[in-house]
C-alpha positions as CSV (number, residue, x, y, z in Angstrom):
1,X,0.0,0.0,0.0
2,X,1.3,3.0,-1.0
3,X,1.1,6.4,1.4
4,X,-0.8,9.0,0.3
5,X,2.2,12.0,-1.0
6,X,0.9,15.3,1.0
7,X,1.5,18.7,-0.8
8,X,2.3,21.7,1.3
9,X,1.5,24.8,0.5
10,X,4.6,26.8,0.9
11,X,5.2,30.2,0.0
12,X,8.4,30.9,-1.9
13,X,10.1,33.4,-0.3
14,X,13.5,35.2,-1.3
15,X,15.9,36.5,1.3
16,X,19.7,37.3,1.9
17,X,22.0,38.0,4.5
18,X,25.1,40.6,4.5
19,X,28.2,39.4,6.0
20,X,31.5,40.2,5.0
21,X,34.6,37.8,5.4
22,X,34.6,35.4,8.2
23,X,36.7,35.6,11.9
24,X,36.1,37.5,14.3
25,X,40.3,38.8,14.8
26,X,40.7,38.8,18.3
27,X,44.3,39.5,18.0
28,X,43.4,43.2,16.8
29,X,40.2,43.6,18.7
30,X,40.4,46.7,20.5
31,X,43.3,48.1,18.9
32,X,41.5,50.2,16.2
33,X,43.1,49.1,13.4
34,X,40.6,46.7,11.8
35,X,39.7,47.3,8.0
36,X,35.7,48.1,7.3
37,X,35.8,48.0,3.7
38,X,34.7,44.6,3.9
39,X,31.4,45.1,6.2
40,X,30.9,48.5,4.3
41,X,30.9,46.9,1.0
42,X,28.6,43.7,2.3
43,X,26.5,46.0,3.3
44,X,26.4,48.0,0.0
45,X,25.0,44.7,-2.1
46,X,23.0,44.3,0.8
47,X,21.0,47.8,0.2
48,X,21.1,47.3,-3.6
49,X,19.4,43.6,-3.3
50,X,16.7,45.6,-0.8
51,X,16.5,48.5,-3.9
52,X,15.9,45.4,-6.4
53,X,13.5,43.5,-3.9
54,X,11.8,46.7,-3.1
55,X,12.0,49.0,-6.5
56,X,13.2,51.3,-3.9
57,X,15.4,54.2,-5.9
58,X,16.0,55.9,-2.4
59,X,18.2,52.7,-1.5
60,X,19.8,52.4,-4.6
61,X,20.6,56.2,-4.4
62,X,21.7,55.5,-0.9
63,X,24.1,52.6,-1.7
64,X,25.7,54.1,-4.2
65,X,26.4,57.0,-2.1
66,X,28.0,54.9,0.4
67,X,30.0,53.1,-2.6
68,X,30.9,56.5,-3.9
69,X,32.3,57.2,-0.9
70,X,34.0,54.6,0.4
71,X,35.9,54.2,-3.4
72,X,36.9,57.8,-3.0
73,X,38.6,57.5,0.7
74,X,40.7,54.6,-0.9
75,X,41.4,56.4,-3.8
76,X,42.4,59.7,-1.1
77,X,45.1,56.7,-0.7
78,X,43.4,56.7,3.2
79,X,43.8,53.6,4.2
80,X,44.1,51.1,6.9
81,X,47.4,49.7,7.6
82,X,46.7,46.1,5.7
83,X,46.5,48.3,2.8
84,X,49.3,50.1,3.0
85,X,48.3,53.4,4.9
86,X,48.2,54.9,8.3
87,X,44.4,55.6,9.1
88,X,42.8,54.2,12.5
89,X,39.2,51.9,12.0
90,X,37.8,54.7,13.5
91,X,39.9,57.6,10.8
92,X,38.8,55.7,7.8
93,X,35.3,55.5,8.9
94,X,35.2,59.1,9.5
95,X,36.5,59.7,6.1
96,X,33.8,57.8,4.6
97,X,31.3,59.8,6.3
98,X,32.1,63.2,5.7
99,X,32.3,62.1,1.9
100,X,28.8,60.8,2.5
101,X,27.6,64.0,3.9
102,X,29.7,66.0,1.1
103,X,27.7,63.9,-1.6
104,X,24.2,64.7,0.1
105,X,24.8,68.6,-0.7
C-alpha cells in the first residue's frame, strides 16, 4: 500500500544575508586598526538587493552613495594599515562619512 504524497503549501520566499569575510580577529580587537571595507561593501550589495526587492530608488541612491564614498577614501590613498596606509578603524570610517555627507549637498 502505498502512502498517500501530502502537498504543502509553501510560499516561496526570497531573502539574503550581509556578511562580510569570516573571523572574528581577536588578536586586533580593540586596537582600532581593523579594515571596514569589507562590512561596508557587504553592506552595499545588501541595500542594492533591498532597492531590487523593493523598486526602492532611495536605496539604490543610498548605496551608491555609500560606494561612492568609500571608493573615494581609498582612492584619497586613506587607508588602513593592511592596505598600505596609516588611518585608524575609526579615521577611515570618518572619512567615509564626511564624503557621504559632502555627496548629500
Amino acid at each position: 500500500m502505498k502512502k498517500a504524497k501530502r502537498k504543502k503549501n509553501i510560499k516561496k520566499q526570497v531573502i539574503a544575508m550581509a556578511q562580510a569575510a569570516h573571523g572574528s580577529a581577536p588578536d586586533i580587537a580593540g586596537l582600532n586598526i581593523a579594515n571596514p571595507t569589507g562590512i561596508i561593501s557587504s553592506a552595499v550589495m545588501l541595500l542594492k538587493w533591498l532597492a531590487e526587492k523593493h523598486v526602492d530608488r532611495k536605496l539604490t541612491e543610498v548605496a551608491t552613495t555609500v560606494e561612492h564614498a568609500l571608493y573615494q577614501t581609498l582612492q584619497d590613498e586613506v587607508k588602513t594599515k593592511d592596505l598600505g596606509g596609516h588611518a585608524s578603524t575609526s579615521e577611515f570610517t570618518e572619512d567615509i562619512l564626511e564624503k557621504i555627507k559632502s555627496l548629500q549637498h
